[in-house]
PDB file of N, CA, C and O in Angstrom:
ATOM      1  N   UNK A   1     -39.913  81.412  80.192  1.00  0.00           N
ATOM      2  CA  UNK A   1     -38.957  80.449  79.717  1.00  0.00           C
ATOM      3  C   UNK A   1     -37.681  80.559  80.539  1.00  0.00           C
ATOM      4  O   UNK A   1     -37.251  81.606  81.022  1.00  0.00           O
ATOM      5  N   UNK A   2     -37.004  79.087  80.662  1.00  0.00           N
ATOM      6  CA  UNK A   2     -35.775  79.352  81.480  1.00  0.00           C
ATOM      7  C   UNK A   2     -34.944  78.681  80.545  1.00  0.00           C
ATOM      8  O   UNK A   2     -34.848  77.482  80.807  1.00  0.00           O
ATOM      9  N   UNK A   3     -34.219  79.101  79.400  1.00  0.00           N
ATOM     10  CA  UNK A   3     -33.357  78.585  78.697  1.00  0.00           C
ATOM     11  C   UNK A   3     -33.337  77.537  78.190  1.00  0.00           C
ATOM     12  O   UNK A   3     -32.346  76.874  77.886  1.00  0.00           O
ATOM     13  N   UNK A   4     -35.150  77.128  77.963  1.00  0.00           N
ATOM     14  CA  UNK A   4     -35.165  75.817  77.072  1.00  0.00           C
ATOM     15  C   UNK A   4     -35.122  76.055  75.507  1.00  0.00           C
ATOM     16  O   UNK A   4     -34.892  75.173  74.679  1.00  0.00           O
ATOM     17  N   UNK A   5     -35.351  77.244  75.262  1.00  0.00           N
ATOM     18  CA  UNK A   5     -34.860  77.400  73.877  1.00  0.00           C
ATOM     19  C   UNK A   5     -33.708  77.333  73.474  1.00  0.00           C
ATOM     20  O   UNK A   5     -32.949  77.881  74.273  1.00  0.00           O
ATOM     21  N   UNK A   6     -32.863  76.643  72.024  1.00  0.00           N
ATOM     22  CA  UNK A   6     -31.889  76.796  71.743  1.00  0.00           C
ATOM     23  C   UNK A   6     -31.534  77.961  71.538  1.00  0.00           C
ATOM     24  O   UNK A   6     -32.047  78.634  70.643  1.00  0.00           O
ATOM     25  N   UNK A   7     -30.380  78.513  72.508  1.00  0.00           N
ATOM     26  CA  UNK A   7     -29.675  79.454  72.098  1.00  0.00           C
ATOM     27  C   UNK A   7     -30.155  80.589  73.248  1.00  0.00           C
ATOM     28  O   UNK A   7     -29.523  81.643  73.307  1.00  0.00           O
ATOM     29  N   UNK A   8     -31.358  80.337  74.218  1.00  0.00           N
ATOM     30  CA  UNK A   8     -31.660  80.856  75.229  1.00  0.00           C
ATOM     31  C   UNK A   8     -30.797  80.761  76.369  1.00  0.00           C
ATOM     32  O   UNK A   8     -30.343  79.653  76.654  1.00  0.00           O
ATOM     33  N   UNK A   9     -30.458  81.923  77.175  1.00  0.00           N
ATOM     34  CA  UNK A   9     -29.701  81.614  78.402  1.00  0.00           C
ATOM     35  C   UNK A   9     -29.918  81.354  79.357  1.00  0.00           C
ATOM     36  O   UNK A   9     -30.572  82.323  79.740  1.00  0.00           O
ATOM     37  N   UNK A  10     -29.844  80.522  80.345  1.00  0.00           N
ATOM     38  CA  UNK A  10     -30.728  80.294  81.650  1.00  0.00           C
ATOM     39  C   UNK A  10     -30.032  81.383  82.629  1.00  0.00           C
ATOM     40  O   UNK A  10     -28.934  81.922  82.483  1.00  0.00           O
ATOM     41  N   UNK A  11     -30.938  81.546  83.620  1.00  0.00           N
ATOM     42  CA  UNK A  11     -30.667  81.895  84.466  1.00  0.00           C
ATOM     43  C   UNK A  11     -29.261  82.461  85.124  1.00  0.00           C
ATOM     44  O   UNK A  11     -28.713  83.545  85.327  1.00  0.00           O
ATOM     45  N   UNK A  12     -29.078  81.407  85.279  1.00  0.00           N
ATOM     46  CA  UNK A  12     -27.750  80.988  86.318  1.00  0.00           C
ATOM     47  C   UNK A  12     -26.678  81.906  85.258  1.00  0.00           C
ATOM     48  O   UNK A  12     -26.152  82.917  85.724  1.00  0.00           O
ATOM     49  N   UNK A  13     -26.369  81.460  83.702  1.00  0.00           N
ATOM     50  CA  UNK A  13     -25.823  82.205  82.504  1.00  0.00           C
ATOM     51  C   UNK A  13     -25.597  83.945  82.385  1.00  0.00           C
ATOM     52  O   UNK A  13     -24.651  84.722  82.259  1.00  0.00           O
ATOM     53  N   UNK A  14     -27.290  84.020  82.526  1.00  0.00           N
ATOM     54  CA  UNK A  14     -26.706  85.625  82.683  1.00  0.00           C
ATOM     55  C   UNK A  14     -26.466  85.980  83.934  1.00  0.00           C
ATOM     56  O   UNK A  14     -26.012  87.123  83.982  1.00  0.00           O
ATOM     57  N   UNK A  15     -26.604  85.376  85.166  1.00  0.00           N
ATOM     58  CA  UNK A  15     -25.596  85.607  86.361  1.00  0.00           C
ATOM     59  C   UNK A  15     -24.263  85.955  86.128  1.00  0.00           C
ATOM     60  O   UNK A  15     -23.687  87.041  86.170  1.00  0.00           O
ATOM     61  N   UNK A  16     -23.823  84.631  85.832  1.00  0.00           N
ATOM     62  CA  UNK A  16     -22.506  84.642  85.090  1.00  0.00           C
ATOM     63  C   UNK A  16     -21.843  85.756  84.412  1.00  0.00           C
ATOM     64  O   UNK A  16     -20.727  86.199  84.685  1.00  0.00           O
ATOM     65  N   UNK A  17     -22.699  86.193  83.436  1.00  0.00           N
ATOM     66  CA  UNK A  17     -22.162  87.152  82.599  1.00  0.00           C
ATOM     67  C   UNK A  17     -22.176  88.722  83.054  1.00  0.00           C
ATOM     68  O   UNK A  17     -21.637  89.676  82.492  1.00  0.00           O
ATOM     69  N   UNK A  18     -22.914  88.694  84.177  1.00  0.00           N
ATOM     70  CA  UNK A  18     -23.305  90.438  85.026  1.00  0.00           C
ATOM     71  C   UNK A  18     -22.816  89.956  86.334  1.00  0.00           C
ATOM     72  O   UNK A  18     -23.696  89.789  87.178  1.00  0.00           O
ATOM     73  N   UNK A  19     -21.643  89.705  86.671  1.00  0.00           N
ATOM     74  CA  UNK A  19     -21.060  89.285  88.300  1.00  0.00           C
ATOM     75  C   UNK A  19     -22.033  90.490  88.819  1.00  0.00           C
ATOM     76  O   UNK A  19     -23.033  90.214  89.482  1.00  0.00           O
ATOM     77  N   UNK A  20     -21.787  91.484  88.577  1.00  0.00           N
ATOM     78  CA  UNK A  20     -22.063  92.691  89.419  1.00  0.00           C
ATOM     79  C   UNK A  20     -23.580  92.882  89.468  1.00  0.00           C
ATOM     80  O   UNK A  20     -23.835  94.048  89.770  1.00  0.00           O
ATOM     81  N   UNK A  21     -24.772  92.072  89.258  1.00  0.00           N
ATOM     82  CA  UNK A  21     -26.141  92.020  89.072  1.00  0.00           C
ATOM     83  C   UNK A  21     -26.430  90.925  89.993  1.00  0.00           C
ATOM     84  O   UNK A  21     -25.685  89.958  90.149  1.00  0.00           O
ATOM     85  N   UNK A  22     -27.533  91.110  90.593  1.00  0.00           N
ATOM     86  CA  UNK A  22     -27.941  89.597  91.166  1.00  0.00           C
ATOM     87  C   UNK A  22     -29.281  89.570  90.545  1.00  0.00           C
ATOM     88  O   UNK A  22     -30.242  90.337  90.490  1.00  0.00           O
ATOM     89  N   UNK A  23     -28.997  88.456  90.121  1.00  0.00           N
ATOM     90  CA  UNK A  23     -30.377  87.983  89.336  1.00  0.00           C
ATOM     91  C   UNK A  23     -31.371  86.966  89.943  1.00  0.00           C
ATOM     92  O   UNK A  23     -30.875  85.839  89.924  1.00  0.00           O
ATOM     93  N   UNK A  24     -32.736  86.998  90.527  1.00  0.00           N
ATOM     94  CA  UNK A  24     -33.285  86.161  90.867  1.00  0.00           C
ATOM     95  C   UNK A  24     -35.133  86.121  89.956  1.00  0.00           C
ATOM     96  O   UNK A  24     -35.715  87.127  89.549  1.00  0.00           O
ATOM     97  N   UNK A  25     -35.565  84.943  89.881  1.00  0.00           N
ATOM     98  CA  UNK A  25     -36.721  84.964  89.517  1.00  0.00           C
ATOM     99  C   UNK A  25     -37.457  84.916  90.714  1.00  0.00           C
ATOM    100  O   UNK A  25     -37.227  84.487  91.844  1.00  0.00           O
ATOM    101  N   UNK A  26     -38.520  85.541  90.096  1.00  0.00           N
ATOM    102  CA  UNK A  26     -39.700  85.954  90.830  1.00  0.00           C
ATOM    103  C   UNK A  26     -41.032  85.004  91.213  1.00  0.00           C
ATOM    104  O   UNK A  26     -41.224  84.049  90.461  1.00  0.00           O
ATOM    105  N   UNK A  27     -42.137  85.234  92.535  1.00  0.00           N
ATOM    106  CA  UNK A  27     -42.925  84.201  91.869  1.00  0.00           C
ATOM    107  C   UNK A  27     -43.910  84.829  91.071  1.00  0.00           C
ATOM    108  O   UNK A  27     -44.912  84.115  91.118  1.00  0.00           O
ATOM    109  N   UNK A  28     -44.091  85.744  90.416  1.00  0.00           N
ATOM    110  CA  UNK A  28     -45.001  85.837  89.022  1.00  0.00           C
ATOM    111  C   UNK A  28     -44.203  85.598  87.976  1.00  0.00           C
ATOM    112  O   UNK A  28     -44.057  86.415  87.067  1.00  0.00           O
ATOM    113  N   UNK A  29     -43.587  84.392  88.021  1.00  0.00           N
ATOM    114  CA  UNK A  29     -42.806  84.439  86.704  1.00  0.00           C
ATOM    115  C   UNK A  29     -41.894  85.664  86.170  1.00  0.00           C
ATOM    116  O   UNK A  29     -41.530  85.463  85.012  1.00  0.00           O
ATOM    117  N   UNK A  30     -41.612  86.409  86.508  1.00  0.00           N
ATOM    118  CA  UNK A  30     -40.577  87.440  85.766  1.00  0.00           C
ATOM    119  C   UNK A  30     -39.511  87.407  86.435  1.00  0.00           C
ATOM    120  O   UNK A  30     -39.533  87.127  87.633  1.00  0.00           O
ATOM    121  N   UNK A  31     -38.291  87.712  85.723  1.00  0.00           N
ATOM    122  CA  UNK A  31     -37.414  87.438  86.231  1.00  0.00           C
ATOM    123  C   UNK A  31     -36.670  88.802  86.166  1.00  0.00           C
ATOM    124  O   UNK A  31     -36.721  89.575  85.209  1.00  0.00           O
ATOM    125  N   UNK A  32     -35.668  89.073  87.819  1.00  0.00           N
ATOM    126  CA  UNK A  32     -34.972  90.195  88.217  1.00  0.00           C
ATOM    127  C   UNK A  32     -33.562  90.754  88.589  1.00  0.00           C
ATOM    128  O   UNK A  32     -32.751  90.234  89.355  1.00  0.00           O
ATOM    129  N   UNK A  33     -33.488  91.437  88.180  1.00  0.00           N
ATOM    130  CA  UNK A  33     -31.741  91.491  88.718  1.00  0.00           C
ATOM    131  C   UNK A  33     -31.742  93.315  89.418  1.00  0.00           C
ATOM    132  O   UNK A  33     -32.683  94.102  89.322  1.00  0.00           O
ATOM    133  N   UNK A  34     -30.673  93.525  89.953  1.00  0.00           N
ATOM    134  CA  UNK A  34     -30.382  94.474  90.657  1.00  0.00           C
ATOM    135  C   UNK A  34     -28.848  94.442  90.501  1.00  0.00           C
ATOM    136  O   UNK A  34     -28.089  93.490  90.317  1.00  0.00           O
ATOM    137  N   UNK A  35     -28.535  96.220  90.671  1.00  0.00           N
ATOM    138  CA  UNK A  35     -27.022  96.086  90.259  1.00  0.00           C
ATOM    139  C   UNK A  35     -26.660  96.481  91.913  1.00  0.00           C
ATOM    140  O   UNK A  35     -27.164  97.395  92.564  1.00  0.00           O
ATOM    141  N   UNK A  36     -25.657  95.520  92.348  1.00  0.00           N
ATOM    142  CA  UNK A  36     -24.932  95.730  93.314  1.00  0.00           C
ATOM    143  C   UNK A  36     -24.822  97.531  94.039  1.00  0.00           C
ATOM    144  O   UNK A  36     -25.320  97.993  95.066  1.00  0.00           O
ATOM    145  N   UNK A  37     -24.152  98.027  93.214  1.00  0.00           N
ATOM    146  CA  UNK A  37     -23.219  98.970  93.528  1.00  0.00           C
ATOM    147  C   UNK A  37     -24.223 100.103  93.591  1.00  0.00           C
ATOM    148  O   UNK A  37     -24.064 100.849  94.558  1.00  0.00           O
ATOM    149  N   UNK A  38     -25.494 100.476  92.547  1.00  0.00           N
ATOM    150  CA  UNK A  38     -26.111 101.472  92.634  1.00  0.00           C
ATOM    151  C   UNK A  38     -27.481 101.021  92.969  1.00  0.00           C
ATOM    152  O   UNK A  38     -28.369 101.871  92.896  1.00  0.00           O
ATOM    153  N   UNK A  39     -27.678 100.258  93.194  1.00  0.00           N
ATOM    154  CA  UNK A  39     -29.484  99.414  93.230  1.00  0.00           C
ATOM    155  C   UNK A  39     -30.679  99.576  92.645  1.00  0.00           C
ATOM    156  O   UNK A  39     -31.849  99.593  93.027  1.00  0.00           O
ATOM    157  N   UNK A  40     -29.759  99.761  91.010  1.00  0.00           N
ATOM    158  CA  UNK A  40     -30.789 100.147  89.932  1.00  0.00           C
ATOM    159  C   UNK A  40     -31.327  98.583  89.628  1.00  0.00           C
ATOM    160  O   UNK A  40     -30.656  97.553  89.689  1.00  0.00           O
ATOM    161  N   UNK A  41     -32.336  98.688  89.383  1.00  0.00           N
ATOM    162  CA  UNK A  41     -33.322  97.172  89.123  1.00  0.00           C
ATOM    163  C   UNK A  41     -34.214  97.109  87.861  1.00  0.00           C
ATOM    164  O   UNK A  41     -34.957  97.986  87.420  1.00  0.00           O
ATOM    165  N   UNK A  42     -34.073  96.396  87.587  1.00  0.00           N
ATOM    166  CA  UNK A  42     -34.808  96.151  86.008  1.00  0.00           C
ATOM    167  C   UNK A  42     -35.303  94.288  85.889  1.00  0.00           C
ATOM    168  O   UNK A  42     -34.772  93.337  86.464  1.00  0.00           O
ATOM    169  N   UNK A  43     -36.558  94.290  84.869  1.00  0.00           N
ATOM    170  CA  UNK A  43     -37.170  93.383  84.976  1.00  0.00           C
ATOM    171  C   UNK A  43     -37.179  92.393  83.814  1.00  0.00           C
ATOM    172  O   UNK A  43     -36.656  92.982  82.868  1.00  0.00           O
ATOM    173  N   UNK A  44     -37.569  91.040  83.415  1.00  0.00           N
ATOM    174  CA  UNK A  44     -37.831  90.583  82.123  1.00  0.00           C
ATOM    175  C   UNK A  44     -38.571  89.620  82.081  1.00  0.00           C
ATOM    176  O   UNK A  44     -38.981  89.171  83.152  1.00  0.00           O
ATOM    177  N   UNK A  45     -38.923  89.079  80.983  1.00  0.00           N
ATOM    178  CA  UNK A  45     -40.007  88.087  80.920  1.00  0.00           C
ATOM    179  C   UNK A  45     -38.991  86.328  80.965  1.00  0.00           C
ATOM    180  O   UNK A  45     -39.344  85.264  81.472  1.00  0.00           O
ATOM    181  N   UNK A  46     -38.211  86.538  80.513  1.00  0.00           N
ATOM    182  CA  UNK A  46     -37.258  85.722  80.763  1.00  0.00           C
ATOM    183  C   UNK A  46     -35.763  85.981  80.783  1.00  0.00           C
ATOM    184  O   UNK A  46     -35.228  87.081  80.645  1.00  0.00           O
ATOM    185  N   UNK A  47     -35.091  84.664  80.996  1.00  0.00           N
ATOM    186  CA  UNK A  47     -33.648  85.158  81.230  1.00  0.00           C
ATOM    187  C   UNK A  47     -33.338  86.203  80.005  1.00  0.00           C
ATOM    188  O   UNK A  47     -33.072  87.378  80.261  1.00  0.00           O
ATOM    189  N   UNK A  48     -33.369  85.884  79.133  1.00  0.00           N
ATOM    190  CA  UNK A  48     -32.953  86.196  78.056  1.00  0.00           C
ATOM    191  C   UNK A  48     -33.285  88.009  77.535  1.00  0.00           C
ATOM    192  O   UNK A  48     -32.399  88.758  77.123  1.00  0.00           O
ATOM    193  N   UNK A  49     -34.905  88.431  77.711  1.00  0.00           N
ATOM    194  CA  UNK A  49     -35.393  89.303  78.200  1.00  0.00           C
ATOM    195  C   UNK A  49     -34.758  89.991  79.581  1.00  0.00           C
ATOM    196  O   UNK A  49     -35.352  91.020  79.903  1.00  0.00           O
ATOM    197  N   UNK A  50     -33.726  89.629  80.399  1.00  0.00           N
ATOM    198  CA  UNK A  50     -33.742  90.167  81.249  1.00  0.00           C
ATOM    199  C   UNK A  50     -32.228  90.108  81.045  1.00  0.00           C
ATOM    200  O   UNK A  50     -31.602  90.714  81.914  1.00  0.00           O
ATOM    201  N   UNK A  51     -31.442  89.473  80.028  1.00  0.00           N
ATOM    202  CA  UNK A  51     -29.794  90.146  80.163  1.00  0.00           C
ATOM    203  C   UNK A  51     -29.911  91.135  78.966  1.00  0.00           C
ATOM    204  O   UNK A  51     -28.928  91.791  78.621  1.00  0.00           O
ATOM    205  N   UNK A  52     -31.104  91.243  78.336  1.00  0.00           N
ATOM    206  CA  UNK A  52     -31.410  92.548  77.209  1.00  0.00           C
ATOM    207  C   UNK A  52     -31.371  93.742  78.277  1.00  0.00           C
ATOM    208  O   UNK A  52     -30.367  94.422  78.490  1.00  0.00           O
ATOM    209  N   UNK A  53     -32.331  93.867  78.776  1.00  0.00           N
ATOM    210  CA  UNK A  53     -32.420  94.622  80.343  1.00  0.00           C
ATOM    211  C   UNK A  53     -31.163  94.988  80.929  1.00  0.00           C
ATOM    212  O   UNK A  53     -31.110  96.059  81.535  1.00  0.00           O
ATOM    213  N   UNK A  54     -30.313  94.386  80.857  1.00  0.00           N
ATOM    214  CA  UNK A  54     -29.138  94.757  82.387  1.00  0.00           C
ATOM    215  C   UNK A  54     -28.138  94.894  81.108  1.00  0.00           C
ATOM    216  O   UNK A  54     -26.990  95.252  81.369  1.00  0.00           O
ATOM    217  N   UNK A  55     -28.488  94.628  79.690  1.00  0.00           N
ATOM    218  CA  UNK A  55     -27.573  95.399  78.859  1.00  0.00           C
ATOM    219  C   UNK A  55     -28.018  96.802  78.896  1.00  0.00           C
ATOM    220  O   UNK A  55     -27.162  97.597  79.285  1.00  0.00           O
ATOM    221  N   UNK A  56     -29.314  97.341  78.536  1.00  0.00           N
ATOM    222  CA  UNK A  56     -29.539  98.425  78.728  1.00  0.00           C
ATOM    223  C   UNK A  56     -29.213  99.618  79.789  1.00  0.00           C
ATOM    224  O   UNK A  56     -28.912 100.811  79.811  1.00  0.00           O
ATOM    225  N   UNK A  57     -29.445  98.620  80.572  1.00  0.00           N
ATOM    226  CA  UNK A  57     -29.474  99.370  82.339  1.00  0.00           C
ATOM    227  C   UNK A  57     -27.767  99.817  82.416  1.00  0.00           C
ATOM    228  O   UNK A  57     -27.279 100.884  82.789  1.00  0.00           O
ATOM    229  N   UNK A  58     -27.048  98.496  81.887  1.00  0.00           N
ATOM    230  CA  UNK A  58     -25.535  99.238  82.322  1.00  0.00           C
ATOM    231  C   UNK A  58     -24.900  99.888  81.274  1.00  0.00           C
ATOM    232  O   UNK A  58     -23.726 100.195  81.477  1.00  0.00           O
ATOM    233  N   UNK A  59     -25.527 100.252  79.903  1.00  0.00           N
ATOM    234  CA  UNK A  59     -25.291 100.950  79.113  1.00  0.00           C
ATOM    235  C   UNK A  59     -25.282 102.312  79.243  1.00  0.00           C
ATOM    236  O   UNK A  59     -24.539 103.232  78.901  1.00  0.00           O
ATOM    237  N   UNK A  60     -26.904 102.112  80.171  1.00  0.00           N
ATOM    238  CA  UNK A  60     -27.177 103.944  80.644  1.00  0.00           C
ATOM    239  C   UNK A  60     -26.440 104.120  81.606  1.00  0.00           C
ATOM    240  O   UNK A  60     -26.062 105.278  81.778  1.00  0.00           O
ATOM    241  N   UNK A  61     -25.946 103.011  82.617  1.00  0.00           N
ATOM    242  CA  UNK A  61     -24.921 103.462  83.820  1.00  0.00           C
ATOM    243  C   UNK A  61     -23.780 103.938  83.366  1.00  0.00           C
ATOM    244  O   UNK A  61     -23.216 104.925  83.839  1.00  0.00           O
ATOM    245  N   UNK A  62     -23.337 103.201  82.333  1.00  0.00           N
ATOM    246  CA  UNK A  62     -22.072 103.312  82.032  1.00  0.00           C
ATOM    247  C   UNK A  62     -21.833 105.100  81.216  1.00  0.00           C
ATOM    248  O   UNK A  62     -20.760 105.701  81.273  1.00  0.00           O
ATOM    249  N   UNK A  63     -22.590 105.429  80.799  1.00  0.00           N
ATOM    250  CA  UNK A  63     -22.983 106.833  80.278  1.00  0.00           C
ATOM    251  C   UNK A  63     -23.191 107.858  80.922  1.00  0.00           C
ATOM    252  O   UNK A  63     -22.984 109.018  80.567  1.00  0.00           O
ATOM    253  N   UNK A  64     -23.726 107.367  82.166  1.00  0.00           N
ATOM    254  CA  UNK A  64     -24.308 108.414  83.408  1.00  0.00           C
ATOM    255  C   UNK A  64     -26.005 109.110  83.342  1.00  0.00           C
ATOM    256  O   UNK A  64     -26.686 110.067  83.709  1.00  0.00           O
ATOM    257  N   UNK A  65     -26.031 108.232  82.826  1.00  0.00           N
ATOM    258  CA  UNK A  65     -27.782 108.265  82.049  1.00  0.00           C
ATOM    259  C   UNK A  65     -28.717 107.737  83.162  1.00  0.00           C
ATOM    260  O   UNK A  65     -28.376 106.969  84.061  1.00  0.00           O
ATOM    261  N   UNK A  66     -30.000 108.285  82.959  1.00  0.00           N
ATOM    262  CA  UNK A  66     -30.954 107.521  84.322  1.00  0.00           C
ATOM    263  C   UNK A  66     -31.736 106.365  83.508  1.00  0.00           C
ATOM    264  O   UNK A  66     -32.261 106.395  82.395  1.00  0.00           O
ATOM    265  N   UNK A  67     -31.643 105.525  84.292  1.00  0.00           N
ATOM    266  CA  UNK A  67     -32.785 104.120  83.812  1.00  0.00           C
ATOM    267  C   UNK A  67     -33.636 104.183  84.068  1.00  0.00           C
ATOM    268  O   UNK A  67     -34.023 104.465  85.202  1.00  0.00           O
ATOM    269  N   UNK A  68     -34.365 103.925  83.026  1.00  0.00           N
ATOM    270  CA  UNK A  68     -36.164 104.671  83.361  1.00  0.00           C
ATOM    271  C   UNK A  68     -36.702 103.736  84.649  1.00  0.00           C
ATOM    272  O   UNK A  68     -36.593 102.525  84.841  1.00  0.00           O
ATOM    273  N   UNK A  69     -37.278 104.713  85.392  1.00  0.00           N
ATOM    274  CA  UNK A  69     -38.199 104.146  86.515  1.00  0.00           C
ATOM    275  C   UNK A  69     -36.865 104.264  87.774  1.00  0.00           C
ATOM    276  O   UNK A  69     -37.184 104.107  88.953  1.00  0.00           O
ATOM    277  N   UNK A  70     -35.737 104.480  87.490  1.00  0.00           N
ATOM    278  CA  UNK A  70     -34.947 105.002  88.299  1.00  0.00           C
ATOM    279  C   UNK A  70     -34.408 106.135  89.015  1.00  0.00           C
ATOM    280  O   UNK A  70     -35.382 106.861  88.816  1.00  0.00           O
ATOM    281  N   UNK A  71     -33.682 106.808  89.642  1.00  0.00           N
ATOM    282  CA  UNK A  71     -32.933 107.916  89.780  1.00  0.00           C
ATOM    283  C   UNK A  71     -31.418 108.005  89.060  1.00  0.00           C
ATOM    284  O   UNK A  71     -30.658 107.048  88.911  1.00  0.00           O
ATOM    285  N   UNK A  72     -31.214 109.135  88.728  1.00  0.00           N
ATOM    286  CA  UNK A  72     -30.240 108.980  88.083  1.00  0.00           C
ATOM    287  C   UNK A  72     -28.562 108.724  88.873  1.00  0.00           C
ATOM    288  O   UNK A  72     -28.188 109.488  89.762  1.00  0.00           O
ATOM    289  N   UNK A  73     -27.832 107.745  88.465  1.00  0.00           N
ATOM    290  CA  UNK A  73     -26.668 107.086  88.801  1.00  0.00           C
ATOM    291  C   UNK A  73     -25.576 108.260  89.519  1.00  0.00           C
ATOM    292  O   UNK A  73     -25.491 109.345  88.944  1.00  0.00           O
ATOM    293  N   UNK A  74     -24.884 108.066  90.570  1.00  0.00           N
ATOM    294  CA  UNK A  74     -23.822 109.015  90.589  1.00  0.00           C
ATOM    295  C   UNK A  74     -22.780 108.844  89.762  1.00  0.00           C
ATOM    296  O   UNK A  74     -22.610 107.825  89.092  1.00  0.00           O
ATOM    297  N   UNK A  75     -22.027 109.835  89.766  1.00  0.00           N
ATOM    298  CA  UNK A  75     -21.200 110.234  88.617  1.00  0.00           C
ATOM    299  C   UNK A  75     -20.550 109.208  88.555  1.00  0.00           C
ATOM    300  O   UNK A  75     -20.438 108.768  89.699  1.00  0.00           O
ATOM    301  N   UNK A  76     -19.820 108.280  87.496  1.00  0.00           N
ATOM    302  CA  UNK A  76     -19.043 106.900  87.533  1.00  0.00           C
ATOM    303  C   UNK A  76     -19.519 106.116  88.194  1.00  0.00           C
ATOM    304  O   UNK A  76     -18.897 105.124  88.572  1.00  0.00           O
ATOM    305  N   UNK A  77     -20.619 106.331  88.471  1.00  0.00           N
ATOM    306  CA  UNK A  77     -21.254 104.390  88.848  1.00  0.00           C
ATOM    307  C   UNK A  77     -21.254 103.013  88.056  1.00  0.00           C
ATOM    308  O   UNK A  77     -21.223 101.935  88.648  1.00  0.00           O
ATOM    309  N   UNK A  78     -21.295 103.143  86.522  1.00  0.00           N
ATOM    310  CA  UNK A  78     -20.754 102.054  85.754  1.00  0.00           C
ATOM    311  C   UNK A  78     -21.449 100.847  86.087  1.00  0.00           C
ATOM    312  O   UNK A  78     -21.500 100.341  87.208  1.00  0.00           O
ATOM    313  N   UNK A  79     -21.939 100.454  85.119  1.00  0.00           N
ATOM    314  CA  UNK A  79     -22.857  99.414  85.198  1.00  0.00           C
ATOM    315  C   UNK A  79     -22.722  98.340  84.406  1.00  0.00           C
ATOM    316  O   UNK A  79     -23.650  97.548  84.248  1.00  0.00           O
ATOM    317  N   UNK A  80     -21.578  98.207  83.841  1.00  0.00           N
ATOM    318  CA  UNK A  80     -20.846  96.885  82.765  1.00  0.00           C
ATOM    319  C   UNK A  80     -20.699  95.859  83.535  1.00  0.00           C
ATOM    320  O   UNK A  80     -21.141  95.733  84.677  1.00  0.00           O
ATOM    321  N   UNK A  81     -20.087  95.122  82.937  1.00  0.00           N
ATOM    322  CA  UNK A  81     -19.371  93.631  83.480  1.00  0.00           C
ATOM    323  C   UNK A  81     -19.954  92.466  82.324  1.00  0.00           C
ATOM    324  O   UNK A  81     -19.590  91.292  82.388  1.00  0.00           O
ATOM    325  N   UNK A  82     -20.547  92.778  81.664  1.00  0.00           N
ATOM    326  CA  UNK A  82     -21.230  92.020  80.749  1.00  0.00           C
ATOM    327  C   UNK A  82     -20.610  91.971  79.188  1.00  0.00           C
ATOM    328  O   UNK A  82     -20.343  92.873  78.395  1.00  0.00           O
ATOM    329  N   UNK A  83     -20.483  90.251  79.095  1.00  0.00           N
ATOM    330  CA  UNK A  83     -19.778  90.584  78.067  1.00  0.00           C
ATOM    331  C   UNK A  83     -20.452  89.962  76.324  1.00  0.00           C
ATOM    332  O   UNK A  83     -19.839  90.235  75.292  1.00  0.00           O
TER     333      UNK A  83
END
């Protein structure tokens, strides 16, 4: 899904909301983002599924926590911007 549900975010939206992520879809349908600064990457089934994701991801950055399937962040790498 790309934000045809009410209340779903497209794409472009949770761009918006993670400056510091680049978000692109994929061609198997899933959609991806990567954080700039540390090049932790995480996946979703849709947009929406995937700013759940880069909440998680910069939650654990922001903590100094490793994101699973990752290495763990250097010290203050920070992974917010999302609001």
């Amino acid at each position: 899904m790309t934000g045809d549900q009410a209340g779903e975010p497209t794409l472009a939206e949770v761009q918006e909301q993670f400056p510091g992520w680049r978000c692109t879809e994929g061609p198997n349908r899933l959609f991806y983002a990567r954080h700039e600064a540390t090049g932790t990457r995480v996946a979703g089934e849709d947009p929406l599924d995937l700013r759940d994701q880069i909440r998680g991801a910069a939650a654990r950055l922001d903590w100094g926590m490793p994101v699973p399937g990752q290495a763990a962040p250097p010290p203050g790498a920070g992974g917010g911007g999302g609001r």
